[in-house]
ROFITOR-530858 format. One record per residue: residue in one letter; x, z negated, y negated of N, C-alpha, C, O in turn. Coordinates in nm, 2 decimals. Layout:
! ROFITOR-530858
aa:n_X:n_Z:n_Y:ca_X:ca_Z:ca_Y:c_X:c_Z:c_Y:o_X:o_Z:o_Y
a:X:Z:Y:X:Z:Y:X:Z:Y:X:Z:Y $
...
***
This chain:
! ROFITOR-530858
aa:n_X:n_Z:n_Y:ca_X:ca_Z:ca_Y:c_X:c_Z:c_Y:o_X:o_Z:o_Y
x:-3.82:2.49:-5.18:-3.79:2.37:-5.09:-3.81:2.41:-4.94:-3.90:2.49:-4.90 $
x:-3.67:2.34:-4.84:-3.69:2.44:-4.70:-3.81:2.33:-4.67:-3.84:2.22:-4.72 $
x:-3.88:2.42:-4.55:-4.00:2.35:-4.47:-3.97:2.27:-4.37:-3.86:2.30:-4.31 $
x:-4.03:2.16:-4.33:-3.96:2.06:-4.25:-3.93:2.11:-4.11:-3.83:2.08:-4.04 $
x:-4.05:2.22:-4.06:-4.03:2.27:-3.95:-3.91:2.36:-3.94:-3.85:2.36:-3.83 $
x:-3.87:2.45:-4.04:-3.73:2.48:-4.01:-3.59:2.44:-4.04:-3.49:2.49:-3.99 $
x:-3.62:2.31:-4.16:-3.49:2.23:-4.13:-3.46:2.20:-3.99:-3.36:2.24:-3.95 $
x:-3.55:2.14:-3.90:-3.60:2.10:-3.82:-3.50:2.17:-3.68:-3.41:2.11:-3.62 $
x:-3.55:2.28:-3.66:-3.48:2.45:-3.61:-3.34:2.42:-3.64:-3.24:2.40:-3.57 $
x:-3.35:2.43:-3.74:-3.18:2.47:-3.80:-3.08:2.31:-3.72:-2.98:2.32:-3.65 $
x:-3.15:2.19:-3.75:-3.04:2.08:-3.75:-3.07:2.13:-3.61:-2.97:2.20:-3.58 $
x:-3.17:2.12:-3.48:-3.18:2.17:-3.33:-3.08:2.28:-3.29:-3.01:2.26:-3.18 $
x:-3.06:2.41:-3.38:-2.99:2.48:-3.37:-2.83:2.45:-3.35:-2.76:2.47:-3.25 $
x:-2.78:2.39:-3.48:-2.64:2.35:-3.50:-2.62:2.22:-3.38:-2.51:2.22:-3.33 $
x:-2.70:2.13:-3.35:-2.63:2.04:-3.25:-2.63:2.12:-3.12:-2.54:2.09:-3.03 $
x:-2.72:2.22:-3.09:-2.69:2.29:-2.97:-2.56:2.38:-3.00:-2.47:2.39:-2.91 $
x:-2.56:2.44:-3.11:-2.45:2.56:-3.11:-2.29:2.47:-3.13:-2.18:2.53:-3.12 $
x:-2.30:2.32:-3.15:-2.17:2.22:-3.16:-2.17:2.22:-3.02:-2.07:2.27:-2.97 $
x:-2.27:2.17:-2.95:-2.28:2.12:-2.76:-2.24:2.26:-2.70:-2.15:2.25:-2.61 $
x:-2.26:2.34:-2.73:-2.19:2.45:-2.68:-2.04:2.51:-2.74:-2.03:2.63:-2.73 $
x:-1.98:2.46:-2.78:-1.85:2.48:-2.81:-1.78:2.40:-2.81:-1.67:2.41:-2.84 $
x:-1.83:2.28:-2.77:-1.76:2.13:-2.72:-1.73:2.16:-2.55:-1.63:2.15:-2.48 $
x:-1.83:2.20:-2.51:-1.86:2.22:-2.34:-1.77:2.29:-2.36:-1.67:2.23:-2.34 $
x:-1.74:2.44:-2.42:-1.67:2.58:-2.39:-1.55:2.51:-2.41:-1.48:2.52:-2.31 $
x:-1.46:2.42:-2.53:-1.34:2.37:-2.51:-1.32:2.32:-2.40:-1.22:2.37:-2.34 $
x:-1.39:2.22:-2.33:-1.38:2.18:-2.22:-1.39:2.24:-2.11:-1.34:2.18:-2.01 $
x:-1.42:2.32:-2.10:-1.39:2.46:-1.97:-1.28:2.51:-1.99:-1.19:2.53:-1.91 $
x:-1.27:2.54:-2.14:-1.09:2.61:-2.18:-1.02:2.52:-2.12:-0.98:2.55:-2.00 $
x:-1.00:2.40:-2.16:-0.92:2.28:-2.15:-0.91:2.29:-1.99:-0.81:2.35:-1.95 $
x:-0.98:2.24:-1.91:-1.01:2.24:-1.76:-0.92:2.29:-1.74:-0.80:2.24:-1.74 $
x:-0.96:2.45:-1.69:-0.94:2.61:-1.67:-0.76:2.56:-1.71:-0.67:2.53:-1.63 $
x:-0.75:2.55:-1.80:-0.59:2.58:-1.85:-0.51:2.48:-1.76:-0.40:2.50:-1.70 $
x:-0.58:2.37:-1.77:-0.48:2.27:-1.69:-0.53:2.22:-1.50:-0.47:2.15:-1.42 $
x:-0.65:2.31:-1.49:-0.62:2.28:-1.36:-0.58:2.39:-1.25:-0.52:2.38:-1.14 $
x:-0.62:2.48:-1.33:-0.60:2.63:-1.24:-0.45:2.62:-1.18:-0.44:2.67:-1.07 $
x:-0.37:2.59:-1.23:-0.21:2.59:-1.13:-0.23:2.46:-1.03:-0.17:2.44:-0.92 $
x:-0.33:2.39:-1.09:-0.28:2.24:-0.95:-0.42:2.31:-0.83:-0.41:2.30:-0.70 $
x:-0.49:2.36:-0.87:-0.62:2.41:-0.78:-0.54:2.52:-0.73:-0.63:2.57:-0.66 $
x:-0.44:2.60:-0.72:-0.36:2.67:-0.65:-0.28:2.62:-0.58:-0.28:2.66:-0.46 $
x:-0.18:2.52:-0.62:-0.13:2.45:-0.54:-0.19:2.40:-0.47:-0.14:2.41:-0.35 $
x:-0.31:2.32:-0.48:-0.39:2.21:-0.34:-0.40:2.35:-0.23:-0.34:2.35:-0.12 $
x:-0.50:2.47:-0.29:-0.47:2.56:-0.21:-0.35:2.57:-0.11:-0.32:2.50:-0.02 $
x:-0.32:2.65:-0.15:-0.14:2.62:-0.01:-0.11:2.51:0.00:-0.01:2.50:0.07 $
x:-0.15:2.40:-0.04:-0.10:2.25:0.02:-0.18:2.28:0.20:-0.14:2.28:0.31 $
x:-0.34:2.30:0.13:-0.41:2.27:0.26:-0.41:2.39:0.38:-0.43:2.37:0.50 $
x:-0.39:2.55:0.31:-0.34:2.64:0.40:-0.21:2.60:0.50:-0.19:2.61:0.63 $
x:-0.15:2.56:0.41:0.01:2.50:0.48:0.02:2.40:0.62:0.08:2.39:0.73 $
x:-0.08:2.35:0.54:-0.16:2.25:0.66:-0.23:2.24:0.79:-0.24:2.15:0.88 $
x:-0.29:2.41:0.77:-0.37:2.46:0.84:-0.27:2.54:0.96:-0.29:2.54:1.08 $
x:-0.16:2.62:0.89:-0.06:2.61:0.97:0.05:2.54:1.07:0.11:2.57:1.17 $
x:0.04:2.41:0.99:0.11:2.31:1.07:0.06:2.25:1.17:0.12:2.23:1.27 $
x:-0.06:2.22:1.15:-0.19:2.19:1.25:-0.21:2.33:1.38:-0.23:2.29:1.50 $
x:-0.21:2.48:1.36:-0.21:2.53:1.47:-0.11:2.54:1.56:-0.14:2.58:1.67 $
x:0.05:2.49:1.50:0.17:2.51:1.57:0.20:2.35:1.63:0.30:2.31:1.69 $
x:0.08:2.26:1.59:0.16:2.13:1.64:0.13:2.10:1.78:0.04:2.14:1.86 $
x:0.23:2.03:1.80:0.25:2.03:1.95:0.21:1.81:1.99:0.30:1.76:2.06 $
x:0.14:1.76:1.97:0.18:1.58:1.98:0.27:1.56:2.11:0.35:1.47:2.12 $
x:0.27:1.65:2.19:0.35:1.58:2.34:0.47:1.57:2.30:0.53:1.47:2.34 $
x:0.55:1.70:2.17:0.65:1.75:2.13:0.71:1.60:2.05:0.81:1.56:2.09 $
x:0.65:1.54:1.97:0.70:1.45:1.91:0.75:1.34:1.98:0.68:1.29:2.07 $
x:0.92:1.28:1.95:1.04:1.23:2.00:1.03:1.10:1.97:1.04:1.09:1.85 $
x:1.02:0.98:2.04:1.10:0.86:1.99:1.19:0.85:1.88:1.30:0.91:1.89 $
x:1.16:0.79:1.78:1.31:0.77:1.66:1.32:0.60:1.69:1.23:0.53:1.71 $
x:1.46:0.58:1.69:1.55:0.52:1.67:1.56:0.47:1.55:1.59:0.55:1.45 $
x:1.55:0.31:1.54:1.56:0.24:1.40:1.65:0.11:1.47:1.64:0.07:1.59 $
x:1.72:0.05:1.36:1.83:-0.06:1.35:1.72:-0.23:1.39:1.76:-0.34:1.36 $
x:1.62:-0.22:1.45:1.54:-0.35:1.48:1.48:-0.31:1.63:1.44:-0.20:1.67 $
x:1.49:-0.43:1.69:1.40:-0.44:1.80:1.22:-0.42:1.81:1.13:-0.49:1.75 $
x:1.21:-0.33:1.89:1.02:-0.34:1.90:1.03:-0.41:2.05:1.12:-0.44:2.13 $
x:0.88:-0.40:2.05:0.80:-0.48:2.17:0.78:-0.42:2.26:0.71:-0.32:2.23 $
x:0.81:-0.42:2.37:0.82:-0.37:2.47:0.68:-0.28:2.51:0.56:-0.31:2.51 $
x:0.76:-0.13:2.53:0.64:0.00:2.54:0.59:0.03:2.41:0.51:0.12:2.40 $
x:0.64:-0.03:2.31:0.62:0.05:2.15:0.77:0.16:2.11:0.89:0.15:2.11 $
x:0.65:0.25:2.05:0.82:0.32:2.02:0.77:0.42:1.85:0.66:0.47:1.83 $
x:0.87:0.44:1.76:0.86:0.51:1.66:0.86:0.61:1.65:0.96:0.68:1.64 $
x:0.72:0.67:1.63:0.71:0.85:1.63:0.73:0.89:1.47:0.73:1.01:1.45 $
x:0.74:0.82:1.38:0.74:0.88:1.21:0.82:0.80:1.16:0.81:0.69:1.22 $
x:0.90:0.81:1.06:0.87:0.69:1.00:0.95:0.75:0.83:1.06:0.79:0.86 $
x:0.93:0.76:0.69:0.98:0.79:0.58:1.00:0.67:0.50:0.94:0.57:0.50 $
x:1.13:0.74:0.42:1.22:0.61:0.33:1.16:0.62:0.20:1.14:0.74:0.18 $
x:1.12:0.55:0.09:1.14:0.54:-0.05:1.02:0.65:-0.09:1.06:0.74:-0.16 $
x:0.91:0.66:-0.06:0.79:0.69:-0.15:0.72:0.61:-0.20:0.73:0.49:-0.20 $
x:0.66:0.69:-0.26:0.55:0.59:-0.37:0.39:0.58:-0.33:0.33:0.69:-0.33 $
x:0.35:0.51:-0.31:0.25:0.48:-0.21:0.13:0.36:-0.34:0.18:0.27:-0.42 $
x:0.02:0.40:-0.33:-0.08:0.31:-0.39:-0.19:0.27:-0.25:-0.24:0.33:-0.15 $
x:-0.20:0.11:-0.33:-0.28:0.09:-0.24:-0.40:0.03:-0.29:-0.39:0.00:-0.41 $
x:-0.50:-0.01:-0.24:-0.64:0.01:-0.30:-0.76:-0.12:-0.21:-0.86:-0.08:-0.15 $
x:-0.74:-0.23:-0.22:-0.84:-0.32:-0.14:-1.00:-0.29:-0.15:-1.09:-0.33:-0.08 $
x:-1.01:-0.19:-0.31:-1.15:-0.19:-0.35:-1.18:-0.08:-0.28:-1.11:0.02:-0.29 $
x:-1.33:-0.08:-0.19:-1.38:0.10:-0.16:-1.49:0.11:-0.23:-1.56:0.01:-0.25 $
x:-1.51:0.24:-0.28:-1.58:0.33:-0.29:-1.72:0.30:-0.23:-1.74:0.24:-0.13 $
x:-1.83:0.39:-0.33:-1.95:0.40:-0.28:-1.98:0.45:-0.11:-2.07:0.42:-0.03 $
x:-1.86:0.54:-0.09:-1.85:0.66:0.03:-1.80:0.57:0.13:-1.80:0.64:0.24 $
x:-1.75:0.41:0.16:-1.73:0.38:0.29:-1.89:0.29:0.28:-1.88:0.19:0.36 $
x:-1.98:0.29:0.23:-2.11:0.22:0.24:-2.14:0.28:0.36:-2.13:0.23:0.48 $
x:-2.17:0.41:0.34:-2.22:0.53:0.49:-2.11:0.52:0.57:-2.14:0.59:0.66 $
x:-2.05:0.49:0.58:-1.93:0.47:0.74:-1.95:0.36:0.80:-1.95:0.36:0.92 $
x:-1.98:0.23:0.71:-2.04:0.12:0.77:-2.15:0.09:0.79:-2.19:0.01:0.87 $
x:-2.22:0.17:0.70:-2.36:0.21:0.77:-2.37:0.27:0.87:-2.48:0.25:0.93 $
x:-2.25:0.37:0.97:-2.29:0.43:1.10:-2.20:0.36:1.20:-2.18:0.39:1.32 $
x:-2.14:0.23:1.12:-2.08:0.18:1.28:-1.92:0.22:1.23:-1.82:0.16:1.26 $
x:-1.92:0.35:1.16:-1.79:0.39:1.22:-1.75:0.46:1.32:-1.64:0.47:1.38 $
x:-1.89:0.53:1.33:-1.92:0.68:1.42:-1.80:0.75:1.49:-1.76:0.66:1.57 $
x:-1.75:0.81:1.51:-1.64:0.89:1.53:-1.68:1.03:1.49:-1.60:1.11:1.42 $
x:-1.82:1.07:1.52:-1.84:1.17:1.51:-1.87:1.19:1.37:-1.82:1.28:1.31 $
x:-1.95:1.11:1.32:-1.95:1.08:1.20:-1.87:1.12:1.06:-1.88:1.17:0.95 $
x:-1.78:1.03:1.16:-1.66:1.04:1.05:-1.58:1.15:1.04:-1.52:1.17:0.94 $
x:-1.57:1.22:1.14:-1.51:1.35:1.19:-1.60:1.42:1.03:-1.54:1.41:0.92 $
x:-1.71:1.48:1.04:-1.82:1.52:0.96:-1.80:1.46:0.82:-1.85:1.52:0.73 $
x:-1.77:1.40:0.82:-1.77:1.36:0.68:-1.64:1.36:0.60:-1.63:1.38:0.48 $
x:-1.55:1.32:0.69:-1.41:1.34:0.61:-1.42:1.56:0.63:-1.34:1.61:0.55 $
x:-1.46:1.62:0.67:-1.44:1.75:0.70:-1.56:1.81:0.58:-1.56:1.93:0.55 $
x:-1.63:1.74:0.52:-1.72:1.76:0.41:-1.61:1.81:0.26:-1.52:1.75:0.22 $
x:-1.67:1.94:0.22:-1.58:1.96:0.11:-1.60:1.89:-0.05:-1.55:1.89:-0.16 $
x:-1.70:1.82:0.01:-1.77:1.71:-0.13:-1.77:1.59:-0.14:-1.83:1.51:-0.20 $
x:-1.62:1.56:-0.02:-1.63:1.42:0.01:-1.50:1.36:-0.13:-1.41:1.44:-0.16 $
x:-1.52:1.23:-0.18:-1.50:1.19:-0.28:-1.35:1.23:-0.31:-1.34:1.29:-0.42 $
x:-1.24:1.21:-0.23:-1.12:1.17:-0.25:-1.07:1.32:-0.25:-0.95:1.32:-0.25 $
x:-1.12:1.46:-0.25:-1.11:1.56:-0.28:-1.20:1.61:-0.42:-1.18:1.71:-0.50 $
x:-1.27:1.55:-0.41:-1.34:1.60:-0.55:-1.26:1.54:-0.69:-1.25:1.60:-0.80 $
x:-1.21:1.43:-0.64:-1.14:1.36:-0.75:-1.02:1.43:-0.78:-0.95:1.37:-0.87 $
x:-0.96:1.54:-0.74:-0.86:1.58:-0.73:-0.90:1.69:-0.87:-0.81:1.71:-0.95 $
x:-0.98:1.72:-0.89:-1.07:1.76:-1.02:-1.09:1.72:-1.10:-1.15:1.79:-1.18 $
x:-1.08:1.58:-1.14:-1.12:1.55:-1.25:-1.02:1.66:-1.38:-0.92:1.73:-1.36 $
x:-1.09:1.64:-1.49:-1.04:1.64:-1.65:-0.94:1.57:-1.70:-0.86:1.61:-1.79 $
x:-0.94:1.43:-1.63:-0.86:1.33:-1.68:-0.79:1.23:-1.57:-0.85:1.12:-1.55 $
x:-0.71:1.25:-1.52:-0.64:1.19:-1.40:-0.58:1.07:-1.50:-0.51:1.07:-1.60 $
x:-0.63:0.95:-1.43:-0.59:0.81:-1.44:-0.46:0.78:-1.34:-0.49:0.81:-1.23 $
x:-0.32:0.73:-1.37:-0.24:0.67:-1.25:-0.34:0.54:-1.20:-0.45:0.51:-1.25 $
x:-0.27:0.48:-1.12:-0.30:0.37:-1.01:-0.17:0.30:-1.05:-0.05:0.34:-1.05 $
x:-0.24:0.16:-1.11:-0.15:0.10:-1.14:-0.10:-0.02:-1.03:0.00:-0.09:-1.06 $
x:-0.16:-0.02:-0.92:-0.09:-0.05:-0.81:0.05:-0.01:-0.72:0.08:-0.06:-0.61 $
x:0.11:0.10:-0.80:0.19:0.19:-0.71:0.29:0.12:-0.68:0.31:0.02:-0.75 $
x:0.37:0.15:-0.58:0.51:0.08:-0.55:0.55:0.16:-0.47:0.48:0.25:-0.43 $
x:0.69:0.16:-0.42:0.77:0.25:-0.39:0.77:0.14:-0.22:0.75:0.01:-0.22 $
x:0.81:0.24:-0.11:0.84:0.19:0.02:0.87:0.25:0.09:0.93:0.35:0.05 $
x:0.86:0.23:0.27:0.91:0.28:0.38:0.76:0.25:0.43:0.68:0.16:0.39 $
x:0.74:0.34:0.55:0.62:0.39:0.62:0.68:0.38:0.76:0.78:0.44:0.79 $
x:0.59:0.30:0.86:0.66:0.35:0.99:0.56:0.41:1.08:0.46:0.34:1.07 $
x:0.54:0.53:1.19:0.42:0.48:1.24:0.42:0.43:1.41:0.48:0.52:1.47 $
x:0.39:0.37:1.46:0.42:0.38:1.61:0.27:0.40:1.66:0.16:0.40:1.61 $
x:0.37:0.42:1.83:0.20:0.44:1.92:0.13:0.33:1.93:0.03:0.34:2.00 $
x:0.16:0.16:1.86:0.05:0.09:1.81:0.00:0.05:1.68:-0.10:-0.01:1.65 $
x:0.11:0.08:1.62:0.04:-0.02:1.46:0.12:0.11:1.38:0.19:0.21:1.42 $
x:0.08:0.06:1.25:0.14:0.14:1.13:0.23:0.02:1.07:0.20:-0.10:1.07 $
x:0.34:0.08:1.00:0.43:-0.04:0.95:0.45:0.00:0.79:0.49:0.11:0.76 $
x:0.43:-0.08:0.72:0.43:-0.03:0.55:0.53:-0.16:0.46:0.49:-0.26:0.40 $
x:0.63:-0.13:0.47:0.73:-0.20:0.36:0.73:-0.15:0.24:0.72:-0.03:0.20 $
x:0.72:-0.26:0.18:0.71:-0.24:0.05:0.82:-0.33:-0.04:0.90:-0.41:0.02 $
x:0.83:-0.32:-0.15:0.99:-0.36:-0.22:0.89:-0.50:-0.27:0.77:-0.51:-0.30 $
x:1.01:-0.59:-0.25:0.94:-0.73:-0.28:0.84:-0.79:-0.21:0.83:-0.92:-0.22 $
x:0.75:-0.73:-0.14:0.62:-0.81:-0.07:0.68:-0.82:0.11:0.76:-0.74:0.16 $
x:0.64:-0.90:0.18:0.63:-0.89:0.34:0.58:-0.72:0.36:0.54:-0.63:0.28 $
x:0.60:-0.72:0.50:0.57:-0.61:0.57:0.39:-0.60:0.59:0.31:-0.69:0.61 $
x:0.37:-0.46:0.58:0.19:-0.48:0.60:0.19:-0.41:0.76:0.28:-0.34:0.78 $
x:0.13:-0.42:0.83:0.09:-0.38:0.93:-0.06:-0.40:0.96:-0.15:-0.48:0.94 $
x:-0.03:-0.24:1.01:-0.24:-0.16:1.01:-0.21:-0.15:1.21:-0.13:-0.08:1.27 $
x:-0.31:-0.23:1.27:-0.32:-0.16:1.41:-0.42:-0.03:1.42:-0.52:-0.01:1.35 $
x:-0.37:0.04:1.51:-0.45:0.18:1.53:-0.59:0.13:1.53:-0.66:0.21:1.46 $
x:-0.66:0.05:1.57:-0.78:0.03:1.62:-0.84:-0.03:1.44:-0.95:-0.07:1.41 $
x:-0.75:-0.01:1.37:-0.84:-0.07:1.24:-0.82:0.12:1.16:-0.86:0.13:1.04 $
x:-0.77:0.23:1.23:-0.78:0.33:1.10:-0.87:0.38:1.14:-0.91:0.38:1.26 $
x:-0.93:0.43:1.03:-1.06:0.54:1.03:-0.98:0.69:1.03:-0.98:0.76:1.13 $
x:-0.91:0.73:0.91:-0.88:0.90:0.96:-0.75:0.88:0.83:-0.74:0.81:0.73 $
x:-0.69:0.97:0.87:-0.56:1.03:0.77:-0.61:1.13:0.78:-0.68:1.18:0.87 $
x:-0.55:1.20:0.63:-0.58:1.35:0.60:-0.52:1.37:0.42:-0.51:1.29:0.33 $
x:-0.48:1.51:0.43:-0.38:1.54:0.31:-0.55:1.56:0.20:-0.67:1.57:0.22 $
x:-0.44:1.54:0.09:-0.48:1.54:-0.09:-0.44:1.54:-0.18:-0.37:1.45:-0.22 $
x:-0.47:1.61:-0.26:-0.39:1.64:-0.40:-0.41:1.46:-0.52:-0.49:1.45:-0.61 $
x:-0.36:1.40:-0.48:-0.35:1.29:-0.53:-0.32:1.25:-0.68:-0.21:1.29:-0.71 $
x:-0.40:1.19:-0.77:-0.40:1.16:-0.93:-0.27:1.06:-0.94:-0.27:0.96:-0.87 $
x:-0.16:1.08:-1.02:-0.11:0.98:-1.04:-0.01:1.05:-1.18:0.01:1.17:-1.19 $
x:0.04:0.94:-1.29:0.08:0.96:-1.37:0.01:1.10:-1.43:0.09:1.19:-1.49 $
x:-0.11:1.11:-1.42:-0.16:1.23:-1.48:-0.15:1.33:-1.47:-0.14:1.42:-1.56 $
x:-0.13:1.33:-1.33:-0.09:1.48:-1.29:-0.14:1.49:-1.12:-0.19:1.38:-1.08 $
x:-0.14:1.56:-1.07:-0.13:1.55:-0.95:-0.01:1.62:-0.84:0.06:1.71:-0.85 $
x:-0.04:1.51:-0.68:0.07:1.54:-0.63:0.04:1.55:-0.51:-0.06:1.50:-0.47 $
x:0.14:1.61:-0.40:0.05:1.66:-0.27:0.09:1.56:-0.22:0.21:1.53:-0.22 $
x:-0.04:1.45:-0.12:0.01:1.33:-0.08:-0.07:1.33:0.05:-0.09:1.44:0.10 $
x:-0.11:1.23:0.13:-0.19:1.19:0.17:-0.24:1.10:0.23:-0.16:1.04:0.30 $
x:-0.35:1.05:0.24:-0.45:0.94:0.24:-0.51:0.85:0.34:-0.61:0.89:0.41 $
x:-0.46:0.74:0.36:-0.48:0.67:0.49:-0.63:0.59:0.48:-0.65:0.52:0.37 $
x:-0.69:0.59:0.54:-0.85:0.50:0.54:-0.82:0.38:0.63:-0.77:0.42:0.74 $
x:-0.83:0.27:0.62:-0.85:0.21:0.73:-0.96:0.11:0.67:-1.00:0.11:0.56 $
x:-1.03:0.00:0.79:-1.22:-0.06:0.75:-1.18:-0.14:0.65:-1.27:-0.20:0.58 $
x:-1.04:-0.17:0.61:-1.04:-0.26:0.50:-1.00:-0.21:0.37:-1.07:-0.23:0.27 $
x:-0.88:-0.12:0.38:-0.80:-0.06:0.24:-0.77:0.08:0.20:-0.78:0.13:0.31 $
x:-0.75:0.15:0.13:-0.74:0.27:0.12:-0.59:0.29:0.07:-0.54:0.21:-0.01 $
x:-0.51:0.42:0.13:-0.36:0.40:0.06:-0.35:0.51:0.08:-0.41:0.56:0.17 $
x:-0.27:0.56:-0.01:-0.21:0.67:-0.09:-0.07:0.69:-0.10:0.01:0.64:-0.18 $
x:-0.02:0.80:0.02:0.11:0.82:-0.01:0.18:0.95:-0.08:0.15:1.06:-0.03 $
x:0.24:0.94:-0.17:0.28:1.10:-0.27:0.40:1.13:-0.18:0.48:1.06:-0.13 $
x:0.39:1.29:-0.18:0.50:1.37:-0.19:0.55:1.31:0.03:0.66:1.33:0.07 $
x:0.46:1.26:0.09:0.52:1.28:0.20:0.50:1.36:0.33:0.41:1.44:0.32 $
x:0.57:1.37:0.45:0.58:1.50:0.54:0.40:1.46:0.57:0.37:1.35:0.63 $
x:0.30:1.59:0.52:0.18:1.57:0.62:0.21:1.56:0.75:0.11:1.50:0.81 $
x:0.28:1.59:0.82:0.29:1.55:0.97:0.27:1.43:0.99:0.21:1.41:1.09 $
x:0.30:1.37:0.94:0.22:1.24:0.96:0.04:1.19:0.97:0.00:1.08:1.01 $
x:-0.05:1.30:0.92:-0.16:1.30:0.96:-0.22:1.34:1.09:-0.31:1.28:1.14 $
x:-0.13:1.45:1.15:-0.16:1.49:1.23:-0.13:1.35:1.36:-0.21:1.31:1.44 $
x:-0.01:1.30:1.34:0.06:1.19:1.47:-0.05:1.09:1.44:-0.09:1.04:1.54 $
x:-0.10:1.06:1.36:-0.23:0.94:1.33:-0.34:0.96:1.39:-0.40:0.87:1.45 $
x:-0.37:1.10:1.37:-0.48:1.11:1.40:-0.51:1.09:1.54:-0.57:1.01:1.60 $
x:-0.42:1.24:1.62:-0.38:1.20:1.75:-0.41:1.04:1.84:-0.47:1.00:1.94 $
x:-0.29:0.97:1.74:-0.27:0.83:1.84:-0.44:0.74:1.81:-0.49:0.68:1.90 $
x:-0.51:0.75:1.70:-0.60:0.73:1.73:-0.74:0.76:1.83:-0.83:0.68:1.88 $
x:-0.72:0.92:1.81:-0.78:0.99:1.94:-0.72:0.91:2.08:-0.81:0.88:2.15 $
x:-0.63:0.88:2.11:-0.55:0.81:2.24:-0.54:0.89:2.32:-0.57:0.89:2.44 $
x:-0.49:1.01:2.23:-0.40:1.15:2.32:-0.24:1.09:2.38:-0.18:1.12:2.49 $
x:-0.19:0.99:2.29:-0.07:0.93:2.36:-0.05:0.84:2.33:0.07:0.83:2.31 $
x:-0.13:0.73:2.32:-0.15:0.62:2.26:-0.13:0.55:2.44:-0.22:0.54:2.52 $
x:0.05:0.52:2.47:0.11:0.46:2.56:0.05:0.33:2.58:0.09:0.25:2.66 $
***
């Protein structure tokens, strides 16, 4: 008859030696599926890093669209037909932004954190889509941001309501895609597959480098 104390052992034994080859799939698993998108984010954000030392904001042109604006506004960006999520719910991580006011400095520091949420998620195991998504046009000027969307009115964000743009390897349809991410004190939005130059002109006009 075995002894209780080393049944005991043995069943301790086999649920560790199961927990450890469940974990070890799951690292296989990971490892297999994220290692090409964790290369891509890579040169997404080197890429980035290049476009940011060669950019010039003075350099950026007035565009020309088929509607009247308001006198002394003018169109520095604007892209047709992406797919954009948008998000009224925040995160634990805008509690501390509105806990500091909305710092500048702050926020500088914290979106520049490599542990900050909307990068870490870019890691998960199991990428959930957003079932909010819809397809639109983005405009941005030196006062407001302009967001058409198919079927709804026009959204308009004034500069004085964004917190920071900045690129991201973005979860959608279970995969990821190089996008990136608008903050403002109310909503969070998600654009795939568009020119990052558009973070840069954001960020800028909210600095009031040329915010006319």
């Amino acid at each position: 008859m075995i002894d209780v104390k080393i049944l005991a052992l043995i069943i301790i034994g086999g649920i560790w030696l199961a927990t450890l080859i469940f974990v070890g799939f799951l690292a296989f698993f990971y490892s297999k599926k994220h290692t090409p998108l964790i290369a891509e984010r890579k040169k997404y954000f080197q890429d980035f890093e290049n476009m940011k030392a060669e950019f010039d904001f003075k350099q950026i042109k007035p565009i020309n669209i088929n509607w009247q604006l308001p006198k002394g506004e003018k169109i520095l960006f604007l892209e047709s037909d992406i797919d954009m999520n948008i998000s009224t719910k925040k995160n634990k991580q805008f509690k501390n932004m509105e806990k500091y006011d909305y710092q500048a400095d702050f926020l500088d520091d914290y979106y520049d954190n490599e542990s900050f949420l909307p990068l870490k998620s870019a890691y998960k195991l199991f990428l959930k889509s957003n079932a909010n998504q819809s397809k639109g046009n983005i405009f941005v000027s030196n006062k407001r941001i302009i967001i058409q969307r198919e079927g709804q009115a026009n959204l308009e964000i004034a500069l004085s309501d964004v917190l920071k743009a900045y690129i991201s390897m973005i979860p959608n349809q279970k995969t990821l895609f190089k996008g990136v991410i608008l903050h403002t004190k109310k909503s969070v939005y998600d654009f795939l597959l568009i020119d990052p130059i558009i973070v840069l002109i954001i960020n800028n006009l909210i600095k009031g480098d040329k915010n006319e």
